[in-house]
N, C-alpha and C positions, 0 to 999 in steps of 0.2 A: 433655330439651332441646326447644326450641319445634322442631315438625317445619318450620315457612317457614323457618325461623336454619339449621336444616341442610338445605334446599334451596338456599339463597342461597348458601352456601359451596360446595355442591356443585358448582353454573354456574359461580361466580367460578374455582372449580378448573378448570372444561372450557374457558372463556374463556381462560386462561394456557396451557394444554394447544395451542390451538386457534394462539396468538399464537405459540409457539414451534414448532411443526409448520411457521405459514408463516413462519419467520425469513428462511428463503434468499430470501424475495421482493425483501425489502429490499435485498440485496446485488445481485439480479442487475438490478433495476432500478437500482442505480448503475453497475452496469457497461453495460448499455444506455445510460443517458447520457452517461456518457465516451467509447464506443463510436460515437455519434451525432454527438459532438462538443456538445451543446445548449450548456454552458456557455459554450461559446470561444463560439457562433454568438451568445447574448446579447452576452458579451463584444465583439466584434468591432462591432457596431452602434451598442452604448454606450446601449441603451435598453429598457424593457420589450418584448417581441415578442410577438403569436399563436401559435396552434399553425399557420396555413397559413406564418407568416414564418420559424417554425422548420424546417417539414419543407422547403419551398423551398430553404433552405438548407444541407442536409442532403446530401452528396456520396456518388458512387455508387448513386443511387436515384433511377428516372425517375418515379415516382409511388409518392411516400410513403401508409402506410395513418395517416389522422389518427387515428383514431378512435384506431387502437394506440397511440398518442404520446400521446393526450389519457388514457386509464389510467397510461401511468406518469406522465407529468407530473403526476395526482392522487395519486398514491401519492408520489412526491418531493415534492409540496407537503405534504402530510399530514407526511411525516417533515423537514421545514424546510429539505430541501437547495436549495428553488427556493420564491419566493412566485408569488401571483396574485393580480389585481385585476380585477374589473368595470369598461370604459370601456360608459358606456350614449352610445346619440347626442344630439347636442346639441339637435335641435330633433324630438324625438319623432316621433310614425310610427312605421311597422312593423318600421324597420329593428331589429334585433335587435343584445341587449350585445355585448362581443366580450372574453375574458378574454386578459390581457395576465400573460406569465412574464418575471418579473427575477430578478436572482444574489441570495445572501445571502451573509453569511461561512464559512458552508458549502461552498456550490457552487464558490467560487473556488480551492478546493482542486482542483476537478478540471479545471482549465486545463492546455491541453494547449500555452500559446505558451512554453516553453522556461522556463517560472519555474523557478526552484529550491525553491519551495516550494510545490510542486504533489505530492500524494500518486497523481496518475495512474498511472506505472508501477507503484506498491506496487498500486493497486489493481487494475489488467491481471493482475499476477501470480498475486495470493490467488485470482483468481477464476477463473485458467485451470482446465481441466480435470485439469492435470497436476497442481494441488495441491489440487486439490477432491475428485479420489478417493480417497487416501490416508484424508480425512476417516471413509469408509465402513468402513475397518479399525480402527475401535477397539474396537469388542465383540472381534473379532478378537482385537487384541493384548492384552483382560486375559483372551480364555480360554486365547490361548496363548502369550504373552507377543511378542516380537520387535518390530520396528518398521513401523508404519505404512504410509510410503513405500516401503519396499521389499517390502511385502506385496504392495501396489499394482503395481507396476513391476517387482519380481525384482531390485532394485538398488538400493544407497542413495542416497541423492540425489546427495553431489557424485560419485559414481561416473558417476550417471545427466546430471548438470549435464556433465561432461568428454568424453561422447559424444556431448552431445549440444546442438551447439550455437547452436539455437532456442532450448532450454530455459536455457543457461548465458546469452544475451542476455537472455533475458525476466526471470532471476529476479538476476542484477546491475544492471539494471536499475531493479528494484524496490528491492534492497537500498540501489542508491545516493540514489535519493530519499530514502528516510529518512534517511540517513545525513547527508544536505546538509539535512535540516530540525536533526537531531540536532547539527551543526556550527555552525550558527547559535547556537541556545541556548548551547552550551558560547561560544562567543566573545563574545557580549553577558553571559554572564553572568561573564565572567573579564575583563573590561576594564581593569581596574586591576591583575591579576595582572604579578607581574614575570616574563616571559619570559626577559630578558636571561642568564640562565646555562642556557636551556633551547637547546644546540648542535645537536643532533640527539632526532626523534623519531620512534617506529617506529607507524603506524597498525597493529596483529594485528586479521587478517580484516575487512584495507581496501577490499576489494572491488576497482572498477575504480579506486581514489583516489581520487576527488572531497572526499573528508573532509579528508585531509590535504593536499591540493593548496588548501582552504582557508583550512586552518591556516598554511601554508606563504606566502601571500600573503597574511596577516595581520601575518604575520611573518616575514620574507624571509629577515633571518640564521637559521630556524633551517633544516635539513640533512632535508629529511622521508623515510622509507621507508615505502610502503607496501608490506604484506608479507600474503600470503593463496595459498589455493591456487594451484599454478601453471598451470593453466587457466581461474583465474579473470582472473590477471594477465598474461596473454596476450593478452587483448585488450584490456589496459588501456590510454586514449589518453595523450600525453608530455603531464604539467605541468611546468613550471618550481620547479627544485629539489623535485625528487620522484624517488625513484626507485623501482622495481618489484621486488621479490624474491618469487620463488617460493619453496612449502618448508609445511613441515607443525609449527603449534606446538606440536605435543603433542612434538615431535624436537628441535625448537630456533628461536627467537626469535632475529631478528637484533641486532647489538649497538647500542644508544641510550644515547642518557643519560636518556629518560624513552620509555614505554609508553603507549599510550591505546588505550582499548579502550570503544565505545560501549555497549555493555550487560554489565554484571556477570555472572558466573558465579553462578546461586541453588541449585545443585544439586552433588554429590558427580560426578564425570566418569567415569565406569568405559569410555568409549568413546569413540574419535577421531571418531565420526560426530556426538558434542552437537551442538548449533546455539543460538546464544545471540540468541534473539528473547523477546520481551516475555510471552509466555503461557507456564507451565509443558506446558499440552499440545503444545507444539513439541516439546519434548523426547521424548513419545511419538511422535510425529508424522512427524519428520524423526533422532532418535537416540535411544539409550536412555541411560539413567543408572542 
């Protein structure tokens, strides 16, 4: 084998090595931006901005570090959650360009004005610290098997969710944005569905409701229960024709005439602690299977 063909492989191997050692950048530079608010601060103006017109407006901070803001801002443009453009001056001289940050269809995801399809709390959540360490028990759990979370903590999550409740706002929170993105799709994509003999239906690990208080304002006659742990629904706020039931589904489901459950079950349940999120590593993660 030509020895430059297996040098070139060799780098392209350390390159990808290199990429995925610094993955967490990516994330916590969006969490710095949601954290900063930048998006809303574009948003709010309704115009491309600087980085002095961003850190200006940037609350709780009497003298922002530019320089710090102008790195991630390079790093979010790189990854297209923000663009930028060159304004050079109009009648030349010394004055120097001045680089201008606008939204893309990315960015508007992390708008913090009450949209409902904003993934802000999901993304507060995944990045706190309390679900970020867990992550570090995984060697952990295949040399000695048990779960994640609670390796972390001494506690399984909603154990740890029911005591604790910073942790049970933050991560309902999280749950119910998705959930209200997840709710959307299902009703635009069922618009012609006949609802009319659907009386009552039960949201299983509805969270704080917002799914079915959707549903239920979509379609008034029908009867909705939202039904999930009962410290999750404890602080769940009153919708109109909705109501709250506490209770454990693995014990019993309350009685409907129909069921809705945003993500499928893909795995065998051998424990009340599963967690039905989108990646199979949740299930190490937050329960066993």
């Amino acid at each position: 084998m030509d020895t430059n063909d297996e040098g070139s492989k060799l780098h392209h191997g350390q390159a990808k090595i290199w990429k995925h050692l610094f993955g967490f950048v990516d994330s916590m530079a969006l969490k710095s931006a949601l954290e900063l608010q930048i998006a809303d601060i574009i948003h709010f103006h309704g115009r491309p901005l600087s980085l002095s017109e961003i850190s200006s407006n940037i609350t709780n901070s009497s003298s922002p570090n530019i320089p710090y803001l102008a790195r991630i801002m390079r790093l979010l443009v790189r990854n297209k959650i923000f663009t930028s453009s060159e304004v050079r001056p109009g009648h030349g001289g010394d004055t120097p360009s001045t680089i201008l940050y606008d939204l893309t269809p990315a960015s508007n995801w992390l708008l913090n004005n009450n949209d409902p399809l904003s993934l802000a709390p999901f993304i507060l959540m995944e990045n706190h610290p309390w679900l970020l360490s867990p992550w570090h028990q995984l060697s952990a759990c295949v040399r000695e098997g048990g779960i994640a979370f609670q390796k972390s903590h001494g506690k399984e999550i909603w154990d740890f969710a029911s005591q604790n409740p910073e942790f049970n706002k933050i991560f309902n929170d999280g749950m119910e944005c998705t959930g209200m993105i997840t709710v959307q799709a299902v009703l635009s994509g069922l618009k012609s569905a006949n609802w009319d003999g659907v009386e009552s239906l039960v949201d299983v690990g509805g969270g704080i409701g917002a799914t079915i208080a959707e549903i239920v304002k979509a379609y008034p006659h029908i009867k909705g229960i939202n039904f999930d742990l009962p410290h999750v629904v404890a602080t769940a706020p009153k919708y109109d024709g909705v109501s709250h039931v506490g209770g454990d589904m693995f014990d019993a489901i309350p009685s409907a005439q129909a069921i809705f459950m945003k993500v499928l079950i893909f795995a065998k349940i051998t424990a009340k602690s599963c967690c039905f999120l989108i990646s199979p590593l949740y299930f190490l993660l937050w329960g066993d299977t």
